[in-house]
C-alpha positions in Angstrom: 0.0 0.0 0.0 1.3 3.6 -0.3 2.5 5.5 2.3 0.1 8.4 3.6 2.4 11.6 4.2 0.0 14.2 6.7 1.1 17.7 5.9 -0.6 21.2 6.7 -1.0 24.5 4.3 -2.6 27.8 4.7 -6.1 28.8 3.8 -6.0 32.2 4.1 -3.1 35.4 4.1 -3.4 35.4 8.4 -1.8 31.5 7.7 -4.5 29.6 9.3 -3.9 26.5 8.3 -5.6 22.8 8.0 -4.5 19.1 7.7 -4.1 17.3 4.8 -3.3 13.3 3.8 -1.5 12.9 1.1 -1.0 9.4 -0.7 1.3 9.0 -3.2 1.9 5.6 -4.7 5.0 4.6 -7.2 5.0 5.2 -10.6 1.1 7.6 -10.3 0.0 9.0 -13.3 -2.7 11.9 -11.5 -2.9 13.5 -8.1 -6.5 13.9 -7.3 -7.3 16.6 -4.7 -10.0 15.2 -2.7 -12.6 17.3 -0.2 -14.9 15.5 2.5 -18.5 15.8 2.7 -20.3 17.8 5.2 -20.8 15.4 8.1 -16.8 13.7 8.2 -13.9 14.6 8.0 -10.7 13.5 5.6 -10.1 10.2 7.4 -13.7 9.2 7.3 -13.9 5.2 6.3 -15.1 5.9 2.9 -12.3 8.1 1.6 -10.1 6.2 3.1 -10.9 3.2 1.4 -11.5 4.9 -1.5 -7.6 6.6 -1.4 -6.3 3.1 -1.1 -7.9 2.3 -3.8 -7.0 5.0 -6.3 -3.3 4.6 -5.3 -3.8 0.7 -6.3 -4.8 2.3 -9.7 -1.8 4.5 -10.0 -3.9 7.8 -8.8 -2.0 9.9 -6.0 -4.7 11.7 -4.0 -4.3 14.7 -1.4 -7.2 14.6 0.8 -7.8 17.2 3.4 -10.2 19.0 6.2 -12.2 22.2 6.1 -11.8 24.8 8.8 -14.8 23.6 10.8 -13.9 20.0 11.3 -10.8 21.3 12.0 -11.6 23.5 14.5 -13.7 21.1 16.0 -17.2 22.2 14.6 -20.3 20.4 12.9 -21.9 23.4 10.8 -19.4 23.7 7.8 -17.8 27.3 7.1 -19.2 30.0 5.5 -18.9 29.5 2.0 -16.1 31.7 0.8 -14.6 30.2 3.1 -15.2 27.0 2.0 -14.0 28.0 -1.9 -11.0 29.3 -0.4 -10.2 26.2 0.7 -10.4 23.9 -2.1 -8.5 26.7 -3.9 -5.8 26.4 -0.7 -5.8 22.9 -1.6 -5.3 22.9 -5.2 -2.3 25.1 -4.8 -0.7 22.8 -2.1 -1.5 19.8 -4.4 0.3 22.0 -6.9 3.5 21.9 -4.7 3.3 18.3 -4.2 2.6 17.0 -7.4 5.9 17.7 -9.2 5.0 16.6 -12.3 1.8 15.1 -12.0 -1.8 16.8 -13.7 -4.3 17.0 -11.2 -8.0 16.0 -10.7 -9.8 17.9 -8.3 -13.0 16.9 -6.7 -14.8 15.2 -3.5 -17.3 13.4 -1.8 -21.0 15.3 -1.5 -20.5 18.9 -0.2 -16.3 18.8 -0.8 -17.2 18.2 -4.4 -20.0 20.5 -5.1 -17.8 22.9 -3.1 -14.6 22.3 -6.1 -17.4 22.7 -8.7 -18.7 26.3 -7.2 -14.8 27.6 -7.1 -13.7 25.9 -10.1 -17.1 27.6 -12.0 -15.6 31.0 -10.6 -12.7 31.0 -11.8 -10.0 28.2 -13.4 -8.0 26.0 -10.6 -4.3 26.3 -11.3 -3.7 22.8 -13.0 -6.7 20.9 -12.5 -7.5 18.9 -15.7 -10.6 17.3 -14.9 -13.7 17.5 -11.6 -14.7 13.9 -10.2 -17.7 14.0 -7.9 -18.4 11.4 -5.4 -22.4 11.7 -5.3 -22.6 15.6 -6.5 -25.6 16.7 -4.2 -28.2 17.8 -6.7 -31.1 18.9 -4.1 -32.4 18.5 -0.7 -33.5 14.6 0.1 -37.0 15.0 -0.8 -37.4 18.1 -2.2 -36.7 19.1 -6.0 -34.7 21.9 -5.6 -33.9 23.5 -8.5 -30.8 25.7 -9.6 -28.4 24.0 -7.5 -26.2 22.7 -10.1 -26.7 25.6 -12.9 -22.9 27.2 -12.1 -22.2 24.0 -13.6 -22.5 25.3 -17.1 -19.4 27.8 -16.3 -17.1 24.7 -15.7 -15.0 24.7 -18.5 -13.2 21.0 -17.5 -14.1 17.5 -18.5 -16.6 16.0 -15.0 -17.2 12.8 -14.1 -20.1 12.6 -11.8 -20.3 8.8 -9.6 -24.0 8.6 -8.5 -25.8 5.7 -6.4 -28.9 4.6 -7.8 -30.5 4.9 -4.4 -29.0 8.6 -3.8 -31.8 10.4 -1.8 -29.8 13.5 -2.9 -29.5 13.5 -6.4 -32.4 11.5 -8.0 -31.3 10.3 -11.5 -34.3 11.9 -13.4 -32.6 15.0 -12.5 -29.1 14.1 -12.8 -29.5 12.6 -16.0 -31.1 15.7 -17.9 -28.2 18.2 -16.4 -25.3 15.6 -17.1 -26.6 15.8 -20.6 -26.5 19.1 -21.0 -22.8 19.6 -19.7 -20.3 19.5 -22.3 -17.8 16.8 -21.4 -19.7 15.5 -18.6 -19.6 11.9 -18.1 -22.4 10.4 -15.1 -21.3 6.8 -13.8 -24.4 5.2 -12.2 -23.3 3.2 -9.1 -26.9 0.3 -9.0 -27.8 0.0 -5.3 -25.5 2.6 -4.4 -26.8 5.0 -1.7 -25.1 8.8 -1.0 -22.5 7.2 0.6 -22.8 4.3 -1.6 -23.9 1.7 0.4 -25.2 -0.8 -1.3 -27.9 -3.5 0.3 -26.9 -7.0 1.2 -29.7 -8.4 -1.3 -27.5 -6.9 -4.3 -25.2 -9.6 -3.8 -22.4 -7.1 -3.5 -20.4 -5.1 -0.8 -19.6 -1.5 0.1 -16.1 -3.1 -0.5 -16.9 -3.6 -4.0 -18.6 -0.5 -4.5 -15.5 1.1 -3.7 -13.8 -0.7 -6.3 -16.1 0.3 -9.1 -15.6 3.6 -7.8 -12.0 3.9 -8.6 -12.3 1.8 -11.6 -14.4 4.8 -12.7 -11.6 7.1 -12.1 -9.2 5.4 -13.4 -10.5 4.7 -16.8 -12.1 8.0 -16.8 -8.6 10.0 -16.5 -7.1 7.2 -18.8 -9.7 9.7 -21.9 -8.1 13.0 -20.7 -5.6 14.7 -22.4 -3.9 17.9 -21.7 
């Protein structure tokens, strides 16, 4: 398995800084920077599995914690300060990654987050947005607009979505995927937000996980520069 390497970087110009995990296996052809979701932080299970997993595939990942989880809070930041973040990131990556392209992306709120700073303005380097279940609307409730800044994203996006995501029905995912030039949407079946799938699938979250990075893997295989 590659080695996980913690380091720290600044988020802002007073140097507050926050942690990051970055794994880096021999001979990787991307560095993906990856953001948590909402409710846990950059060791949660799911991206940790999910890091192992890329590195097996020959992607390098940086993952790495917003202010509040880092300070100890549940209600996320404030949303510039959120952006500011994943740019933070991004240019840390940048540091890191030698030679290496980079993804950039996340599970849930860390990679709608990427898609809102990204649609801003261009992320120094990034080639291509993955999204870990991309949270379309409330679970519910069809809220609408949510993924219009979408349209200003000017890099190819692969969206990973869970048949059974509460967050992001697929009649709605579907449409707005089609309508994004460059856009690819890999549908996860039984695959909850978090991908979970049920027992009566006759497959494990272990193997969701692998599809997962399979995804990835033969999706940044298309890019070019």
């Amino acid at each position: 398995m590659a080695p996980t390497r913690e380091l720290r970087f600044p988020t802002n110009e007073r140097g507050d800084e926050v942690g990051a995990l970055l794994q880096r296996p021999r001979g990787a052809r991307w560095l993906l920077v990856l953001a948590h979701g909402a409710g846990a932080g950059m060791r949660h299970a799911f991206l940790e599995g999910l890091a192992g997993r890329l590195a097996e595939r020959g992607i390098a990942s940086l993952r790495y914690q917003f202010p509040y989880l880092e300070q100890g809070r549940r209600s996320p930041s404030p949303r510039p300060v959120l952006l500011a973040t994943v740019r933070a990131a991004v240019a840390a990556a940048g540091r890191e990654a030698g030679d290496l392209p980079l993804l950039a992306g996340g599970k849930s709120m860390g990679g709608r987050m990427t898609s809102l700073a990204a649609a801003e303005s261009p992320l120094p380097g990034v080639r291509g947005l993955v999204f870990f279940g991309f949270p379309l609307h409330a679970a519910g409730r069809a809220v609408l607009g949510r993924g219009d800044h979408l349209k200003q994203v000017a890099l190819p996006m692969l969206f990973l979505q869970g048949t059974r995501d509460k967050l992001a029905a697929l009649e709605r995912m579907r449409p707005l995927c089609a309508s994004l030039p460059g856009a690819i949407l890999h549908v996860v079946d039984g695959g909850d937000h978090s991908f979970h799938v049920p027992k009566r699938s006759g497959r494990s979250d272990a193997d969701a996980l692998d599809e997962l990075a399979d995804a990835v893997r033969d999706w940044s295989a298309g890019l070019t520069g």
